[in-house]
VOTI-937990 format. One record per residue: x, y, z of N, C-alpha, C in turn; residue in three letters. Coordinates in steps of 0.001 Angstrom, whole numbers, plus 500000, padded with zeros to 6 digits. Layout:
<rs>
XYZXYZXYZALA;...
</rs>
This chain:
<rs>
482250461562501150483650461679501544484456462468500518UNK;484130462436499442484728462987497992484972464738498342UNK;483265464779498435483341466258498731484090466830499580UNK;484092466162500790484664466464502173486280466760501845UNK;486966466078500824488523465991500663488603467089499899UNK;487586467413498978487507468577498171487842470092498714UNK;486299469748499792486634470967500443487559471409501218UNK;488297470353501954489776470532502634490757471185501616UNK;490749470087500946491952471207499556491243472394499200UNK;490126472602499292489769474019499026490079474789500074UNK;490242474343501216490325475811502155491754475570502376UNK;492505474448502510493597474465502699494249475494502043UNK;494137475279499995494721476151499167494484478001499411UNK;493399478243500472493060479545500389493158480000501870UNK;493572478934502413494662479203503689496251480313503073UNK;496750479446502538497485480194502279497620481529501383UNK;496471481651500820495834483213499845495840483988500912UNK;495084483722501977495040484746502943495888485197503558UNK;497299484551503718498382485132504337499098486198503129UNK;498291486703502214499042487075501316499263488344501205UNK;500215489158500690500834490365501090499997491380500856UNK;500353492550501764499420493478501516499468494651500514UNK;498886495001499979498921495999498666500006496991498503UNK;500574497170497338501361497933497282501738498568496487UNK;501840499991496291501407500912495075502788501590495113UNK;502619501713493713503588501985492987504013503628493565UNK;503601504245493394503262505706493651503442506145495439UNK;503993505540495951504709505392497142504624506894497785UNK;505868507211496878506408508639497221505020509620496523UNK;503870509507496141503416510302495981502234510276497454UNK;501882509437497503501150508991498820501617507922499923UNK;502835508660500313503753508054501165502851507244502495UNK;501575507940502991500591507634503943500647506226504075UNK;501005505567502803499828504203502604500756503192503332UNK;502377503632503274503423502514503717503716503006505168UNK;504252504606505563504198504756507014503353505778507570UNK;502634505349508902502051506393510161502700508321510324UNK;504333507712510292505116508853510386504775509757508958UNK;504084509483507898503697510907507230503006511755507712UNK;502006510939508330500542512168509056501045513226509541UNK;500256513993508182500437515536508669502096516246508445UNK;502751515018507351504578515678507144504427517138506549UNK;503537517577505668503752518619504941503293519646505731UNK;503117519238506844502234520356507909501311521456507642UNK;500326520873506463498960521154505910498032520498506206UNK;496961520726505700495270519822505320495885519420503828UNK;495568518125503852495838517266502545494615516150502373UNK;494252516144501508493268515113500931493434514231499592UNK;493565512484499196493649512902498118492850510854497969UNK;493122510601496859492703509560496177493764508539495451UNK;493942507737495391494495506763494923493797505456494457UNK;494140505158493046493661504052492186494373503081491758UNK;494417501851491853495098501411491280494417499520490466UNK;495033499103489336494317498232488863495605497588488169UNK;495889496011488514496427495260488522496388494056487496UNK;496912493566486407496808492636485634495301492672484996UNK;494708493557483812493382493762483718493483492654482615UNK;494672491860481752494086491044480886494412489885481108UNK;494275489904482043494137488250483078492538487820483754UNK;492411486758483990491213486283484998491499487283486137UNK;492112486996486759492877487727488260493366488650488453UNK;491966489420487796492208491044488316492009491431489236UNK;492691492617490196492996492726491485492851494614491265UNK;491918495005491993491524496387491812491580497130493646UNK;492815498616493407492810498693494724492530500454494897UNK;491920500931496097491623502058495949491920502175497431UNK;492566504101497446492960503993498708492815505721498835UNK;491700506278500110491650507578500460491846507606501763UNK;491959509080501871493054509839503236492983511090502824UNK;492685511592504382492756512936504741493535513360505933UNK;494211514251505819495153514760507498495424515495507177UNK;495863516156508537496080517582509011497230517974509901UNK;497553519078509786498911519476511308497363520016512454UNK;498414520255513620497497520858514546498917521434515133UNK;499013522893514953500315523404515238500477523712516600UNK;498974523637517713498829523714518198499802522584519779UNK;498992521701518543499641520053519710500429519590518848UNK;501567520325518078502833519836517576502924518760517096UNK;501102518348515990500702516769515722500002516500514235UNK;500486515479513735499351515044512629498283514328513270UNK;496774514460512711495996513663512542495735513218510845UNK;494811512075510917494713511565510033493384509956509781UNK;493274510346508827492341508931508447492204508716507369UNK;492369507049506762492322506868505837491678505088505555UNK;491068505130504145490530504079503847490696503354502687UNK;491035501982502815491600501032501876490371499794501331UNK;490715499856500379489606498620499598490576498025498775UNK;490276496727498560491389495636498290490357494973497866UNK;490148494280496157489208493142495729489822492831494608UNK;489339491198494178489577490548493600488678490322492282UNK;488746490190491006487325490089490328487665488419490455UNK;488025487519490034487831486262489846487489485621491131UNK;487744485487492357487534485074493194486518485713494439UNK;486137487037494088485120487598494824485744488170496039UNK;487344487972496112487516488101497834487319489679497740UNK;487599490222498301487289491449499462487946492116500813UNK;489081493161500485489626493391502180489360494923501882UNK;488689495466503061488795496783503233489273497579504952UNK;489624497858505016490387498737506642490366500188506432UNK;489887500705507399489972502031507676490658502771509117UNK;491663503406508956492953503266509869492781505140510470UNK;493037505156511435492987506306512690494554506469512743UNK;495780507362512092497173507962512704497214508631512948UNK;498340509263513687498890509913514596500100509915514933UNK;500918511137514412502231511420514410502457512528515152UNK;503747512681516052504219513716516564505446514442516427UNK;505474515448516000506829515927515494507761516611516967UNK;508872515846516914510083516506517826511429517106517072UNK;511561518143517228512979519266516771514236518400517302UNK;515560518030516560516169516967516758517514518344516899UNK;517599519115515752518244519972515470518071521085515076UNK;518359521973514189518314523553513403516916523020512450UNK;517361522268511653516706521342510499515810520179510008UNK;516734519214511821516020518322511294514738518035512089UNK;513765517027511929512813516619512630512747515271513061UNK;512315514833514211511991513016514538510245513374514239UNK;509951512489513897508396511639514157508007510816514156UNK;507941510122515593507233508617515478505972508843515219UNK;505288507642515545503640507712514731503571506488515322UNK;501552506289515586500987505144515618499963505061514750UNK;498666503898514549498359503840513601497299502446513987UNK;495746502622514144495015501844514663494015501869513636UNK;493591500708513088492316500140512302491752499155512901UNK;490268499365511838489789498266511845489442497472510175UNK;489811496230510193489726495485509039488537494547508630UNK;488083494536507973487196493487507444487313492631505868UNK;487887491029505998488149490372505006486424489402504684UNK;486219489267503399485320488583503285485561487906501740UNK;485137486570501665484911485664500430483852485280500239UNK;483324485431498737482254484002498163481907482628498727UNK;482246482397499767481827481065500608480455480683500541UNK;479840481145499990478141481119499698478034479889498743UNK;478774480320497716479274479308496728479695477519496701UNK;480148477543498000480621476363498202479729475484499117UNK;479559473814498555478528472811499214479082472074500129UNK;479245471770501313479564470911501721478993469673501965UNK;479685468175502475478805466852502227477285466701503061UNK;477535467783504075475816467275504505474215468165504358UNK;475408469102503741474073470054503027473211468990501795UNK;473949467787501051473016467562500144472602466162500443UNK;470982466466500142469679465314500311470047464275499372UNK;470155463685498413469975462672497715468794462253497179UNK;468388461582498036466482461243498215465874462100497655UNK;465757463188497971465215464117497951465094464935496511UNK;466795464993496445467225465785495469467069467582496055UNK;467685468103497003467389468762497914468836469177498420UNK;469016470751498354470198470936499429469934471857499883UNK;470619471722501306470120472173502153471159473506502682UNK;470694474783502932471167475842503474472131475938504312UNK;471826475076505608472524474770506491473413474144506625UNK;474807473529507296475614472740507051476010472546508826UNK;476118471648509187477143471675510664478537470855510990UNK;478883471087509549480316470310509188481125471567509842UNK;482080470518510752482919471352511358484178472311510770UNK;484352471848509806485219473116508837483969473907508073UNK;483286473884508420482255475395507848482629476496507745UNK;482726477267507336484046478909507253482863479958507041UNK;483163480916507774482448482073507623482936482791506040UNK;481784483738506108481796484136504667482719485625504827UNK;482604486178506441483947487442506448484343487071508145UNK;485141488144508217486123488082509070486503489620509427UNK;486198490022510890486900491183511572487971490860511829UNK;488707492507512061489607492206513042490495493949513536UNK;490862493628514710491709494993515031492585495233514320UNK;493671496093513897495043496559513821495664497450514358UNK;496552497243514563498030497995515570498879497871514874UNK;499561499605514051500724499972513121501054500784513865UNK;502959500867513764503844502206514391505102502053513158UNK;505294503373513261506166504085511912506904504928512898UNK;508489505539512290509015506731512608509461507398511523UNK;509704508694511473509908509487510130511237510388510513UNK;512345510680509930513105511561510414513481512067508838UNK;513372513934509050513320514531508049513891515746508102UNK;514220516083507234514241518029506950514118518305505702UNK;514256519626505387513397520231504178514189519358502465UNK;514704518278502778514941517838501366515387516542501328UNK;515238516071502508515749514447502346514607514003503592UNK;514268512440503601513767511468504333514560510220504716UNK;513786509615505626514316508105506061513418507753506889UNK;512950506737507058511733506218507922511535504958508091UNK;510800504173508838510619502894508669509527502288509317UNK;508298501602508872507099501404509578506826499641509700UNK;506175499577510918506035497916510976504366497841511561UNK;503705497025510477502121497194510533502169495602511089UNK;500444495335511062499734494381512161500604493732513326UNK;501159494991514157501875494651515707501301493101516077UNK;500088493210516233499440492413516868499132491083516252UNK;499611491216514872499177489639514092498011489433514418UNK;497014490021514492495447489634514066495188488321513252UNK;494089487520513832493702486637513365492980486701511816UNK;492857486424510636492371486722509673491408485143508877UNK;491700484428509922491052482887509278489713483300508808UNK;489095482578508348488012482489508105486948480842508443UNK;487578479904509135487483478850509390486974479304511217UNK;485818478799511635485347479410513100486168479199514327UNK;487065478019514389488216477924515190489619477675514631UNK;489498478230513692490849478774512982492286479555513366UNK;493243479484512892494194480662513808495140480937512791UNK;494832481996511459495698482634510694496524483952510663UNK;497521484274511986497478485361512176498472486210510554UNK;498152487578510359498544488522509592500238488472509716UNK;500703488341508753501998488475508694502546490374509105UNK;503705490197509935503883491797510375503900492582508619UNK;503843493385508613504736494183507701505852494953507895UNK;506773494876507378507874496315507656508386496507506489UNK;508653498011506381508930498906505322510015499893506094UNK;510829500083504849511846501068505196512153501850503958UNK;511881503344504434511728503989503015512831505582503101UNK;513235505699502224514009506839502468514224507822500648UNK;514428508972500883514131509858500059515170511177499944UNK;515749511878498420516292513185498795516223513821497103UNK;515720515005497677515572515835496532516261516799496582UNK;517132517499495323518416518706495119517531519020494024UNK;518342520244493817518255521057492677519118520939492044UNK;518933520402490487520157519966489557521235520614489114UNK;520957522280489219522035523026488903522917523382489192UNK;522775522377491198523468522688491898524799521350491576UNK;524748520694490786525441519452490693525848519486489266UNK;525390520121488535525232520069487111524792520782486066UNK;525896521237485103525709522647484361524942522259483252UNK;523086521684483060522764521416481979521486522534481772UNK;521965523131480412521152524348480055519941524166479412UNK;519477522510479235518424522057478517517034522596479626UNK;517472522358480558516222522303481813516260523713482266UNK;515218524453482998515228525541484046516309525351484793UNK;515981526639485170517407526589486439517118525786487867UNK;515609525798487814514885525412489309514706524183489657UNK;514776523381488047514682521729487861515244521095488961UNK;514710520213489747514993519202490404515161517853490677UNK;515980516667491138515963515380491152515014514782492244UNK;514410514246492345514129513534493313514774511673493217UNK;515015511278494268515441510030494808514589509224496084UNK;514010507906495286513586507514496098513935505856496435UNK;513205505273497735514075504247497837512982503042498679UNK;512354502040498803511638501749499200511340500336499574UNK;511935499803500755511972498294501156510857498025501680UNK;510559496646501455509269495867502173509701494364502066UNK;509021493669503531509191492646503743507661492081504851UNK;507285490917504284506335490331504727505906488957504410UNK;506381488349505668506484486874505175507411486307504986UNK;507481485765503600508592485237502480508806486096501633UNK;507848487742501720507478488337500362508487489438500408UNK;509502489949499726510074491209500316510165491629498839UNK;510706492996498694510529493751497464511388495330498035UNK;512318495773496893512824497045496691512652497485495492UNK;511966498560495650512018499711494806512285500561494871UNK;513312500571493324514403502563493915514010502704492476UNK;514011504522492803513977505149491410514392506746491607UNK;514096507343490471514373508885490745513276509548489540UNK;513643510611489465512505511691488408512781512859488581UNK;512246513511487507512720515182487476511268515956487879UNK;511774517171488774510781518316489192510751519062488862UNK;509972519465487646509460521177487215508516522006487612UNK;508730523061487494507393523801487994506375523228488209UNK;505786522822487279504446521932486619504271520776486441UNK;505468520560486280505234518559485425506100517907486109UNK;506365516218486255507033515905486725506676514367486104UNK;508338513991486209508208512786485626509458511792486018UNK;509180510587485758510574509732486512510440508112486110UNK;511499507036486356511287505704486711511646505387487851UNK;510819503973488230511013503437489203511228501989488719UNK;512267500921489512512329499195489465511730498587490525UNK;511217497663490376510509496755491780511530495645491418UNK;512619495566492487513168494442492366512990493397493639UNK;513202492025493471513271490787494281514716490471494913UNK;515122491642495653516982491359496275516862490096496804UNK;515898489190497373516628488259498561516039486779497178UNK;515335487202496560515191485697495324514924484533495533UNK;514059484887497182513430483251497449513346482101496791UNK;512913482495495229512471480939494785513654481270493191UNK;514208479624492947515120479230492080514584480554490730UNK;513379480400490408513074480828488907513077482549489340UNK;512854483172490590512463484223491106513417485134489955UNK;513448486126489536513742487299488838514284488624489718UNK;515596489025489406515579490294490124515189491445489988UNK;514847491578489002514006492943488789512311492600487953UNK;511418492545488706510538492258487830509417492996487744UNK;509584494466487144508773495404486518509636496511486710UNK;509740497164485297510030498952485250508820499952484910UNK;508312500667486155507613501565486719507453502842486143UNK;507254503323484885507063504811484778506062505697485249UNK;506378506752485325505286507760485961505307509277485660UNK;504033510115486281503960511473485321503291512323485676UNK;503085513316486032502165514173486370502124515607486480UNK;501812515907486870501278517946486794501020518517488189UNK;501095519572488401500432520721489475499872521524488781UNK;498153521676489632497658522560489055497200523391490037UNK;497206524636490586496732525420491676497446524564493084UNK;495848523675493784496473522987494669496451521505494596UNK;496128521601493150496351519874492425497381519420492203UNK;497647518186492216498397517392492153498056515871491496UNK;498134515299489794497552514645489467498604513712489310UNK;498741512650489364499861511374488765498960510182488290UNK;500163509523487328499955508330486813501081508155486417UNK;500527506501487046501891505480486636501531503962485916UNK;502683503661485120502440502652484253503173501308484284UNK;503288499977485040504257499040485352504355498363483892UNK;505440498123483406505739497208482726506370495695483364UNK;505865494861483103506157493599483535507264493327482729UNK;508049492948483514509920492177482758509906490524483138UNK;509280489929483722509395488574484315508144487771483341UNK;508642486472483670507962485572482665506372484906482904UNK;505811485919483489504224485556483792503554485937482647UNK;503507486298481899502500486521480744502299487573480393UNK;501397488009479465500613489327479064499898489344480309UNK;500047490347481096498966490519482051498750492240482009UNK;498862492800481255498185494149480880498883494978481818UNK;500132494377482537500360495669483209500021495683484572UNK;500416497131485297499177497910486391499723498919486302UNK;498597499808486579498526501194486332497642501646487858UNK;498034502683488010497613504002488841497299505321488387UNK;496333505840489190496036506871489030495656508059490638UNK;496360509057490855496162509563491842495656511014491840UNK;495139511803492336494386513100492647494978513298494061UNK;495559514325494780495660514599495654495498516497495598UNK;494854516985496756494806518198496995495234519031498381UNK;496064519856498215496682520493499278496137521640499659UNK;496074522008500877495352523366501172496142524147501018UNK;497402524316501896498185525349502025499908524667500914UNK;499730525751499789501225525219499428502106526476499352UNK;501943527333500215502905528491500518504198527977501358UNK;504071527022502241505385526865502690505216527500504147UNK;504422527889504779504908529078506056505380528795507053UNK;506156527295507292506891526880508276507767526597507715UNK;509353527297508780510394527119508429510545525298509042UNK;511645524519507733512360523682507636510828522303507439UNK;509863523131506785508830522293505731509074521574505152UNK;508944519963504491509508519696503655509110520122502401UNK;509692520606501124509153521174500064509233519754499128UNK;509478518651498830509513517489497890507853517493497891UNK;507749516303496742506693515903496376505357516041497967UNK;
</rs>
């Protein structure tokens, strides 16, 4: 019976792990893909790129996330395609989420300038845990001294878990500002891991918006090029109980580029909750049709030394000539 209460509080407590939010990288605006559908294919090129990211490394509960994508315009059918693939793991606990997602955006002329694009956005997911690990009361013999493989205790939990997804995003843009807003697992997919279980996926929604000038046009400073630019970015999420804004800005040079970002807690669910808890720096270069960044979180809130998280991204562009009028030229 001991065990049996055990294992209830064990799955109970990882009942609620699993409803837990979905990844979220700092570097947003550099691989906008990862939050809405409506990017596919914004720069109306072939784009390919990579994203890294690694979470609290001097903690037990390190959390390591990697995320690739490729898309394209088709000027043809006035469309992005796109595909991309996410890996999500845990080192202390073994868990495991990876999805690989099929979008599709369509661009409509609103005005001179501007553009609409809704977007959809279909995966498939697979969550899996260390459940191998765990005994339940009638796997073990006694007598014997013997346990046994099998178990037919009715909370028995599988060791992974499929499932569909259904995401839709819209993007409205022109060549120097954004605004958009995407709402992932439509469908609340089941994610239990318990065989008649029912944990569906919390929606996601994000609302993200963006505008980049040229500084000289605002401001007579002779330290910088003349070509130097601001970028502004802005970036809501909500899921669950979990919500989070991050705004920041950074400067655009030819070559280099650099900026901060805050992850703050506006709505402060819980008494001790913190409103700003991490300042975000970041940095990077163009090289030909490279594009390299890294970013560095500093933790401001009272969880510990946890080393941080850091990113690292590679992205490569085919075409960066520009040859469609009202392109966006930002990051």
């Amino acid at each position: 019976m001991k065990l049996r209460i055990l294992s209830l509080l064990f799955i109970l407590g990882f009942a609620v792990k699993v409803k837990a939010q979905d990844p979220i990288f700092t570097q947003y605006f550099m691989v906008p893909e990862t939050l809405n559908p409506g990017f596919t294919g914004f720069l109306e090129t072939t784009k390919i790129g990579v994203l890294h990211r690694t979470q609290w490394p001097d903690l037990n509960f390190r959390v390591d996330t990697d995320y690739g994508f490729v898309n394209t315009w088709l000027e043809e059918m006035n469309s992005g395609i796109g595909v991309s693939v996410m890996n999500h793991r845990e080192k202390n606990t073994s868990y495991n989420f990876t999805q690989a997602n099929l979008s599709y955006a369509y661009r409509v002329q609103i005005s001179d300038s501007w553009y609409f694009r809704p977007a959809i956005e279909i995966g498939f997911g697979n969550k899996s845990y260390g459940f191998q690990n765990v005994i339940l009361e009638d796997q073990i013999n006694i007598g014997a001294g013997t346990i046994n493989p099998i178990s037919i205790d009715p909370i028995r939990l599988n060791s992974k878990v499929n499932f569909f997804d259904v995401s839709a995003g819209m993007l409205v843009n022109n060549e120097n500002s954004w605004f958009g807003a995407s709402l992932k697992h439509l469908n609340s997919p089941n994610i239990s891991f318990t065989e008649n279980g029912n944990v569906p996926l919390d929606m996601f929604f994000s609302a993200n918006a963006g505008h980049e000038f040229r500084l000289a046009d605002y401001l007579d400073v002779m330290i910088f090029p003349v070509d130097t630019k601001v970028l502004l970015t802005a970036n809501y999420m909500k899921q669950g109980e979990y919500n989070r804004l991050d705004i920041g800005g950074g400067l655009v040079f030819n070559r280099l580029f650099f900026g901060v970002t805050a992850a703050t807690n506006p709505l402060k669910n819980t008494p001790n909750g913190h409103l700003v808890s991490s300042v975000n720096a970041y940095g990077g270069l163009y090289w030909d049709h490279f594009k390299f960044g890294y970013s560095y979180d500093f933790n401001v809130s009272s969880i510990g030394r946890t080393g941080g998280v850091y990113e690292i991204s590679i992205i490569y562009q085919f075409d960066i000539d520009g040859n469609c009028l009202g392109c966006p030229t930002y990051y």
